[in-house]
C-alpha positions in Angstrom: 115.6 107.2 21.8 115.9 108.7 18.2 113.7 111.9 18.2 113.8 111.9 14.0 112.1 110.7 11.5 113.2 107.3 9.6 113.1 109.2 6.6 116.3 110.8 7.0 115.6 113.7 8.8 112.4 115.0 6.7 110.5 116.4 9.3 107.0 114.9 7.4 104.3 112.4 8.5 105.4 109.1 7.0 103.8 109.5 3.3 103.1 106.0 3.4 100.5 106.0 6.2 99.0 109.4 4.6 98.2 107.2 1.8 97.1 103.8 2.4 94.8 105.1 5.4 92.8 108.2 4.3 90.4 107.6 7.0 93.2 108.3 9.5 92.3 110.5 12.8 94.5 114.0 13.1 95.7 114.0 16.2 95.3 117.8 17.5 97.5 119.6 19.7 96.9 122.1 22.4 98.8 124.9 24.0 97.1 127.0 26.6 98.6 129.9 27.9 100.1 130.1 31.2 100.1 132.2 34.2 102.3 134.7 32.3 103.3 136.7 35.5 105.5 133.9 36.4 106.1 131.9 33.9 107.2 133.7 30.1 108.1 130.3 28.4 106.0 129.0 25.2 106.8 125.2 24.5 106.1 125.3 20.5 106.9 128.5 18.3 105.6 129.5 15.4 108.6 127.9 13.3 107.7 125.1 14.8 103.8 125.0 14.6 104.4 124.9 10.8 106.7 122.2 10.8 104.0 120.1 12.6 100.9 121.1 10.7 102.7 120.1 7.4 103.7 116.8 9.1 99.6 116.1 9.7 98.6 117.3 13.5 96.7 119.9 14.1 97.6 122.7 16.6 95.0 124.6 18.7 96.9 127.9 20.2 95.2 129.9 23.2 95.2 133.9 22.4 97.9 135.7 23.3 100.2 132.8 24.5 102.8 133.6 22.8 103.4 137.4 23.2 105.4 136.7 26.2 108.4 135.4 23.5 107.4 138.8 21.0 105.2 136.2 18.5 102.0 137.4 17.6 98.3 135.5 17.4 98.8 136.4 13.5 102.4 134.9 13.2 101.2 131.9 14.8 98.1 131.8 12.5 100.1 132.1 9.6 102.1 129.4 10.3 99.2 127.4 10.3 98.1 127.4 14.3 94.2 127.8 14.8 94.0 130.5 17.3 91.3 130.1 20.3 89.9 132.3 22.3 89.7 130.2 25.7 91.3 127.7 27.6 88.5 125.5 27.8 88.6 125.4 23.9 92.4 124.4 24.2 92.2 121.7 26.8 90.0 119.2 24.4 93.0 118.6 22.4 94.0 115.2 22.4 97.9 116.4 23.4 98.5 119.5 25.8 102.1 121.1 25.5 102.7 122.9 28.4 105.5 124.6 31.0 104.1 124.5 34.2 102.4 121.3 35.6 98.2 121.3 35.0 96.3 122.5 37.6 93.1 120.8 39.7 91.1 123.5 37.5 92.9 122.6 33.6 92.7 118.9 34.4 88.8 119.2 35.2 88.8 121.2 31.6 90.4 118.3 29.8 88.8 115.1 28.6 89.3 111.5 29.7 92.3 110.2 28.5 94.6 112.5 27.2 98.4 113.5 27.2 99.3 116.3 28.8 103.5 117.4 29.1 105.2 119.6 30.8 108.1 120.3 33.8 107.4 118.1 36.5 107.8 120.8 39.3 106.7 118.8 42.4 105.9 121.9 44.7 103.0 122.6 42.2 101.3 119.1 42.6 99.5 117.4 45.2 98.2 113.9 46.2 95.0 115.0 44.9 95.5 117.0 41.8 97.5 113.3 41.3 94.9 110.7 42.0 92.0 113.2 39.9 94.0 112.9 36.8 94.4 108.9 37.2 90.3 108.7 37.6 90.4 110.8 34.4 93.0 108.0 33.0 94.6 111.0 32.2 98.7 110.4 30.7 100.9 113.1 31.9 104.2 113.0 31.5 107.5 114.6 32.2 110.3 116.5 30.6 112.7 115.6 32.9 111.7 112.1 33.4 112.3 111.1 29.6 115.6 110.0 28.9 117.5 109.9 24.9 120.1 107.3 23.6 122.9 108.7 26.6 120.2 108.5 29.4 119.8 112.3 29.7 116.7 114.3 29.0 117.1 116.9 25.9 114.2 118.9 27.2 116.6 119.1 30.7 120.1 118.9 28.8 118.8 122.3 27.0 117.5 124.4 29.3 120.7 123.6 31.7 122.7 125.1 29.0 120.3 127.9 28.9 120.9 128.4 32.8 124.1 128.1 33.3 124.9 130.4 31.0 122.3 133.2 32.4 123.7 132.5 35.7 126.8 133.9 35.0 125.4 137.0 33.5 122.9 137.7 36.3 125.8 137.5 38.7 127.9 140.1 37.2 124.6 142.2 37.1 124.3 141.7 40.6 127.9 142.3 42.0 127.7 145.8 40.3 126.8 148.7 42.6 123.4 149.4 40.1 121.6 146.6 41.9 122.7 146.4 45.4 126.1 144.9 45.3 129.2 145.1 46.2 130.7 147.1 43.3 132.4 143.8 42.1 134.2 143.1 38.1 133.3 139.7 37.6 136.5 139.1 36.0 138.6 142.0 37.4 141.5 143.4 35.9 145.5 143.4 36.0 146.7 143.8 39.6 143.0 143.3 41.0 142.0 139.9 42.0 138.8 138.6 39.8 135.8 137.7 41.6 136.0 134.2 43.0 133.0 131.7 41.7 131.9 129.1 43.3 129.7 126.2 41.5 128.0 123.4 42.9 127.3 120.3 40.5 129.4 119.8 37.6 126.5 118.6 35.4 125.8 120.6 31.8 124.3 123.6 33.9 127.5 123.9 36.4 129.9 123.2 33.0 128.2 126.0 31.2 128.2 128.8 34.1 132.3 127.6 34.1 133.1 128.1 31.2 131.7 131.6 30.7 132.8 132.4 33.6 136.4 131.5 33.2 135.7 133.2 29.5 134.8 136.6 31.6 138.1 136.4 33.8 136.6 135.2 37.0 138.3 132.5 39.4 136.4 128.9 39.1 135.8 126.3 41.7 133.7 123.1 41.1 132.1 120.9 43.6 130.6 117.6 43.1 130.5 114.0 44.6 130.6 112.2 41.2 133.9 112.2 40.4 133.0 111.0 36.5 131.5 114.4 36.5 134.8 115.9 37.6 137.1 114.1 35.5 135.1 115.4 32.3 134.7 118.9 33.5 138.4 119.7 34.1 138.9 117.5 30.7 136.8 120.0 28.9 137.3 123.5 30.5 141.2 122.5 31.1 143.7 123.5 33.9 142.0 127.1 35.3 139.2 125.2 37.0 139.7 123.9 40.6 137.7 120.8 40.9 136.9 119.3 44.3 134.2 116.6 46.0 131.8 117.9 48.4 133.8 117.8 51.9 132.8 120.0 54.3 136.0 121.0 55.4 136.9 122.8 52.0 133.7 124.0 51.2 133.8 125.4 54.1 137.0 127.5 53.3 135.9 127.9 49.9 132.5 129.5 51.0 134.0 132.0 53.1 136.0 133.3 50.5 133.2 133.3 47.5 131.8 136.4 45.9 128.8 134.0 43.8 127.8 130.5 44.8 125.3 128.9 42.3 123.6 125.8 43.1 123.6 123.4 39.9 122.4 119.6 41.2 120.2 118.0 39.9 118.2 116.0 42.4 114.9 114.0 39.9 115.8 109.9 40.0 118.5 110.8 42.5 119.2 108.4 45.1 121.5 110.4 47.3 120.7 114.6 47.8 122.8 116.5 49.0 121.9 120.4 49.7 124.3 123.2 51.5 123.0 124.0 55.4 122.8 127.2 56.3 126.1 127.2 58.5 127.9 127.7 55.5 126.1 130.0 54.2 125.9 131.9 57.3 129.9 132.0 57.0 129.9 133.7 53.9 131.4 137.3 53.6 128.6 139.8 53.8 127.4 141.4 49.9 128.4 137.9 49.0 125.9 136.6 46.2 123.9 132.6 46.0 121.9 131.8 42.8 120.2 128.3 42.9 119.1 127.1 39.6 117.2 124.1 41.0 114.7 125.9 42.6 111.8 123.7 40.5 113.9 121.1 42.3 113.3 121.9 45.9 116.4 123.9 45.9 120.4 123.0 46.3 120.5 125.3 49.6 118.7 124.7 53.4 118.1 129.0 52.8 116.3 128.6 49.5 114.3 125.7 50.2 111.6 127.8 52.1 111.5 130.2 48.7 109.7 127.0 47.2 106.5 128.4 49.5 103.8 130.4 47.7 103.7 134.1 48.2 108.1 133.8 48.9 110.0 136.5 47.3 112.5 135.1 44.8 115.1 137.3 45.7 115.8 138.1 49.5 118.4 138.6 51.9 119.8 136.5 54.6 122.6 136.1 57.1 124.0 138.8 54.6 123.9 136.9 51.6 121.3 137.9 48.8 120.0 135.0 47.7 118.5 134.8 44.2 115.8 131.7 43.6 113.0 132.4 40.9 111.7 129.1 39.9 112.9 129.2 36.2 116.0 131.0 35.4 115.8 130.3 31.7 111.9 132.1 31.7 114.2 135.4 32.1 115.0 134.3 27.9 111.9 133.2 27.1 112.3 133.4 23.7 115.5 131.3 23.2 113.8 128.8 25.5 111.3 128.6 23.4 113.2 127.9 20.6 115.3 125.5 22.1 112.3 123.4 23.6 110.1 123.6 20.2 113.1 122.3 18.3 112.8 118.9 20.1 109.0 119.0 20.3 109.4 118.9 16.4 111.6 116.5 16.4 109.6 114.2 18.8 106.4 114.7 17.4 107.5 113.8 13.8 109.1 110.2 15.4 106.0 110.3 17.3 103.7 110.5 14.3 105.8 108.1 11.8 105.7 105.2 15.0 101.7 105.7 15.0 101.0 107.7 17.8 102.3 108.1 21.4 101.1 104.5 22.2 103.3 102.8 19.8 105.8 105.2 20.6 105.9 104.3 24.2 106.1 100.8 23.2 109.3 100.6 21.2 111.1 103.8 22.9 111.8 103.0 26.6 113.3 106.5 26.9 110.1 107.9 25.7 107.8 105.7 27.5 110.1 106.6 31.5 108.8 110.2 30.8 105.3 109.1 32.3 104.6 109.6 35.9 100.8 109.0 35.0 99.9 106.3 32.3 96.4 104.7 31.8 94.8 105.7 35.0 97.8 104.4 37.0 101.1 106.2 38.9 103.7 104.6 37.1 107.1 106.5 38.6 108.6 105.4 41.5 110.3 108.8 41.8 107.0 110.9 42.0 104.9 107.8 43.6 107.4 107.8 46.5 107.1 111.7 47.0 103.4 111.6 47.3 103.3 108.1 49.0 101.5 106.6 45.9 101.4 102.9 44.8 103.5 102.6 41.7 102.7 100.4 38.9 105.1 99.2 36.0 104.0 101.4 32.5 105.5 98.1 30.6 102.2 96.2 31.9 100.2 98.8 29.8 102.1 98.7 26.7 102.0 95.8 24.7 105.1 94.7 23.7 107.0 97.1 25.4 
């Protein structure tokens, strides 16, 4: 999947199309706030919005959506957004860019047929909320689920990096005596032994909390069962890493040595899961410190699997290990989220726009088009059907040509 334009990287609506069909429908975009106590990511800024209005959409932005990132209604204005005043007003867009997964109540507000993106968060949808959008033939579809030319999702690729990186930074908040820990130096200093770092999953989240960890002085150990994964990692980050597979009898050791654990699989199209019981964790040294960035996931821990329940607190304490799980990691820097995640919508929505629309975009980009879990009034993912016992269909029977 090529998210830019044929025209050489001009982010404009193909000129030819603007001209030989002045009759041509603009496609309107809408972006609704969220539930801004949990969730501080915008999908589109304002950069962005003006990038798409001068390649032909239109952009329909809720009040106030995007103070959670510092950008004003006016900024957004200026840039060309038309701010609305309600939801209700946003949801009859043809296109809804969102974070978090619509609810029973947004999917009501939105007419019959249209797109709607966002994370694909599983905990937040239900069998229901499912089966009303495909009487509402409505097309949802997932940032995870897409996949570019190297069969990874950007949208997922992005924010890993985002992660990863955080990760490393909240742990050294949290070893210092300030907020409950230990009293631990990340990285230590001569003639005191660094803080030992334990990651599991050597994907781009696990490679990114390495290597700033190694950069800050701490000790590194990687675990993960694809051995591909391995290979590159110690390729990349070089001899200071210890790289292992997942057996038992090592993690074992390893776990009752760590000061930080962080959980870094990722478990969307996965055949095999694997997630750490809580006899490990129970053998961990007390003040010790796990931070699971796959909580939207389900969780890489059997302890911070039950944080996925409503009303949970993110960060508790258990067998003497405080456990950190909020749902997004990467919402704690909204704003270079935001960024990172309107830079592809720009880039997607201006291939989108010179293929004719997300139809014929489906059709010719199979990366695109596995993004749908909803298409047409059908379940067409065999990852999501399976997890709410659906019937799945194939999308290619819906796209002609595909």
């Amino acid at each position: 999947m090529i998210y830019k334009s044929q025209k050489k990287n001009q982010f404009v609506v193909s000129e030819l199309m603007l001209k030989t069909d002045k009759h041509k429908v603009t496609t309107v975009i809408g972006v609704p706030k969220e539930n801004q106590e949990t969730e501080k990511r915008v999908p589109i800024t304002p950069e962005g919005v003006s990038l798409l209005v001068s390649a032909g959409y239109r952009v329909l932005f809720q009040k106030g959506a995007g103070l959670t990132i510092n950008y004003s209604d006016s900024y957004y204005a200026e840039s060309g957004a038309e701010i609305v005043d309600t939801a209700k007003e946003v949801f009859q867009a043809d296109i809804i860019l969102k974070i978090m997964p619509p609810t029973l109540e947004e999917v009501e507000m939105m007419r019959p047929r249209t797109s709607v993106y966002s994370f694909l968060y599983l905990h937040n949808l239900s069998r229901n909320l499912l089966e009303h959008m495909m009487e509402k033939r409505i097309n949802a579809l997932s940032y995870e689920l897409i996949n570019d030319d190297t069969g990874a999702s950007p949208f997922v690729t992005a924010i890993s990096e985002i992660e990863g990186a955080s990760s490393i930074t909240l742990a050294a908040e949290m070893l210092s005596n300030a907020n409950g820990g230990k009293g631990i130096l990340l990285g230590g200093i001569p003639g005191i032994t660094p803080a030992e770092v334990v990651i599991i999953g050597a994907g781009v989240a696990g490679t990114m909390a390495a290597r700033v960890a190694i950069a800050m002085g701490a000790s590194v150990k990687i675990f993960d069962n694809d051995i591909i994964k391995l290979r590159a990692i110690r390729h990349e980050l070089g001899n200071p890493v210890y790289t292992s597979t997942l057996q038992p009898k090592v993690l074992r050791n390893v776990f009752r040595s760590a000061d930080v654990v962080i959980g870094a699989l990722q478990y969307i199209n996965k055949i095999h899961f694997y997630r750490i019981s809580s006899d490990l964790i129970s053998e961990m040294k007390e003040g010790a410190i796990i931070i699971d960035l796959r909580m939207e996931q389900g969780g890489c821990f059997e302890t911070t699997m039950e944080a996925c329940l409503p009303g949970h607190p993110s960060i508790f304490e258990k067998y003497g290990v405080l456990h950190f799980c909020e749902m997004s990691l990467s919402s704690r820097v909204a704003r270079t989220s935001s960024i990172a995640l309107s830079n592809i919508f720009v880039s997607m929505f201006n291939a989108m726009g010179d293929s004719g629309g997300i139809d014929h975009f489906a059709r010719f980009d199979r990366g695109f088009a596995s993004g749908f879990y909803t298409y047409s009034g059908k379940m067409v993912n065999s990852y999501v059907a399976s997890h709410f016992n659906l019937p799945v269909s194939d999308i290619g029977l819906y796209l002609q040509g595909f």
